[in-house]
Phi, psi and omega in degrees: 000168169259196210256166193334306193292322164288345161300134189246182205270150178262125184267127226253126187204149182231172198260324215068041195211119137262012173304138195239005135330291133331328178269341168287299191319306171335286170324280193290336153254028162258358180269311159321308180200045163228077180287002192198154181091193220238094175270142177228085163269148181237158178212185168216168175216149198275120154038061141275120158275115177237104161303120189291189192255013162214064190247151172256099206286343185269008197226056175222300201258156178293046239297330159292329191258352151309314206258339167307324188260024173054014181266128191265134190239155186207150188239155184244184199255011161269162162267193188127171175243189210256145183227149173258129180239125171225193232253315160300001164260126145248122181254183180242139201219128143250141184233057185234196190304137161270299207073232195269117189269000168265294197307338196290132170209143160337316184280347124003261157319304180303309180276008147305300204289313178298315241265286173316283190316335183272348169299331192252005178082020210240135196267087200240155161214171160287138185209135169075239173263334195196022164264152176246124198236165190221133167048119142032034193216110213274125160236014168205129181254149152256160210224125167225169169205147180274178128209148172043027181086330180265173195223110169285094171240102195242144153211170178259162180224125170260106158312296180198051156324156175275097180300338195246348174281331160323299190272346186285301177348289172290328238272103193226147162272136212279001186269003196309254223262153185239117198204126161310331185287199166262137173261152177269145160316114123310119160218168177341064207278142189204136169263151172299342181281327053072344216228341208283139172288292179247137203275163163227173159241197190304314220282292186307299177311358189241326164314295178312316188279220144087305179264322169296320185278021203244339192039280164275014195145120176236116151259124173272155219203147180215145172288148172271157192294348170288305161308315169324296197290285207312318164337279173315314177330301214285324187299323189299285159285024149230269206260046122307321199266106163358272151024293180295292170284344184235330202280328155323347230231126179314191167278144178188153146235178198207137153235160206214125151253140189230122160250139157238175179279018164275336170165204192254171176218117151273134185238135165263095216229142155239160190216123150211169222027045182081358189258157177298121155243001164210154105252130202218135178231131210254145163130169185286020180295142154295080172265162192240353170214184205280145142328329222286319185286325142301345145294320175267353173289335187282264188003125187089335122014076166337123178280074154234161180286310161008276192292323221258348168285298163359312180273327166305312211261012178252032177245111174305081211292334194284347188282305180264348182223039169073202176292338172298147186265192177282321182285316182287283234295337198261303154030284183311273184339293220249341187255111253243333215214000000 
């Protein structure tokens, strides 16, 4: 935020979404193009995985217990490491002058918010590079990006998360992926509602952070239909899009082994931008010809199951792995257990 003497009044805006596709865009284009004044969005996102932006969204998330629960995964235009948002989360967006940008710090940002959470009687601090922690326990992480001279500074506050949908979500084994990228830190997690002297629910904490972060002033402020559609453009050709959350995902490679009963299979896979650029598969299976024309048809590839059953289905399969079928193979490839 800035500082007192600089302050203006804050105009105040919610996207009206939990779609979190929609709630980016939302985000990224007011940082775009609303250049002046002091911005405060609060939002939600319904059961998201949100990946920081130089992240490997697949050696981030738990990929069977994502497509079992239907949690939508998506990468935002911050760095940071990766958070799960369901309906018991609320986050928060400041949007104004970045100003000297060799000055910039979290805390900046960061102390408005504790500062609202110690109001409310909660023991909340700063912690590390980008946490707000209450009793040892982190309930809020944060993210920022410049553009254009303005400042993105957003994190989330878990109120009253689903803990095990927190930890099912993420819960990735760490030898899975061999990856360039950043892997997130897990830590310790504590919802705020847990912490409270008088209890609420999210609608009153959100009222309350609403006013308290409004501080000197508040407007409520709305995008026009016009802005809107642009809004909506930008979810559709950017974090909507496959492309985006995954095709983005640093270089990594994985090897993975299985016995079915056609034999064991070991698969070696490298991956970058999200694409096959090598694969080779190993074990005692009964191929009756060289591999080499399906390992290069793979090449290039989406590492998604889709494209990569696609490739499987213009091949006599039986010819290179026996009795293994196209469902174990992507099984292998795509399936954690």
């Amino acid at each position: 935020m800035l500082q007192k003497k600089e302050r203006l009044t804050m105009r105040y805006l919610e996207t009206g979404s939990q779609n979190p596709f929609y709630n980016l865009a939302f985000e990224e284009y007011v940082l775009a193009n609303r250049r002046d004044g002091d911005y405060l969005l609060l939002w939600q996102n319904e059961n998201t995985i949100v990946v920081g932006q130089n992240q490997n969204a697949e050696a981030e998330i738990n990929r069977p217990f994502v497509d079992a629960h239907n949690i939508r995964v998506v990468r935002r235009s911050t760095g940071g490491g990766t958070v799960y948002h369901d309906l018991g989360n609320l986050n928060y967006s400041f949007i104004t002058d970045a100003g000297d940008t060799a000055e910039l710090s979290m805390q900046r940002f960061t102390a408005p918010v504790v500062a609202a959470l110690r109001q409310l009687g909660l023991d909340a601090e700063a912690s590390g590079r980008n946490d707000i922690l209450v009793e040892g326990k982190k309930v809020s992480g944060t993210a920022q990006r410049v553009m254009g001279g303005r400042i993105l500074h957003h994190g989330t506050l878990l109120f009253d998360s689903d803990p095990e949908m927190v930890s099912g979500a993420l819960q990735v084994d760490p030898e899975k992926f061999r990856s360039k990228g950043t892997k997130s830190v897990r830590s310790r997690v504590g919802n705020i509602r847990t912490f409270l002297k008088e209890d609420m629910d999210l609608p009153a904490f959100w009222a309350y952070l609403k006013e308290a972060l409004a501080q000197d002033g508040m407007m409520v402020d709305a995008l026009t239909e016009d802005e809107l559609a642009a809004v909506s453009a930008l979810e559709q050709t950017k974090y909507a899009t496959w492309e985006w959350n995954f095709g983005r995902s640093p270089k990594y490679d994985f090897t993975r082994k299985r016995r079915f009963d056609g034999g064991s299979v070991e698969a070696g896979v490298q991956v970058e931008r999200g694409c096959i650029t090598a694969i080779g598969f190993y074990g005692d299976f009964l191929s009756r010809t060289s591999l080499e024309p399906l390992t290069e048809a793979l090449q290039g590839c989406a590492m998604r199951r889709e494209d990569v059953a696609a490739v499987l289905g213009r091949f006599a399969l039986t010819d290179f792995f026996g009795g293994i079928t196209a469902e174990e193979l992507l099984s292998l490839l795509f399936d954690e257990n």
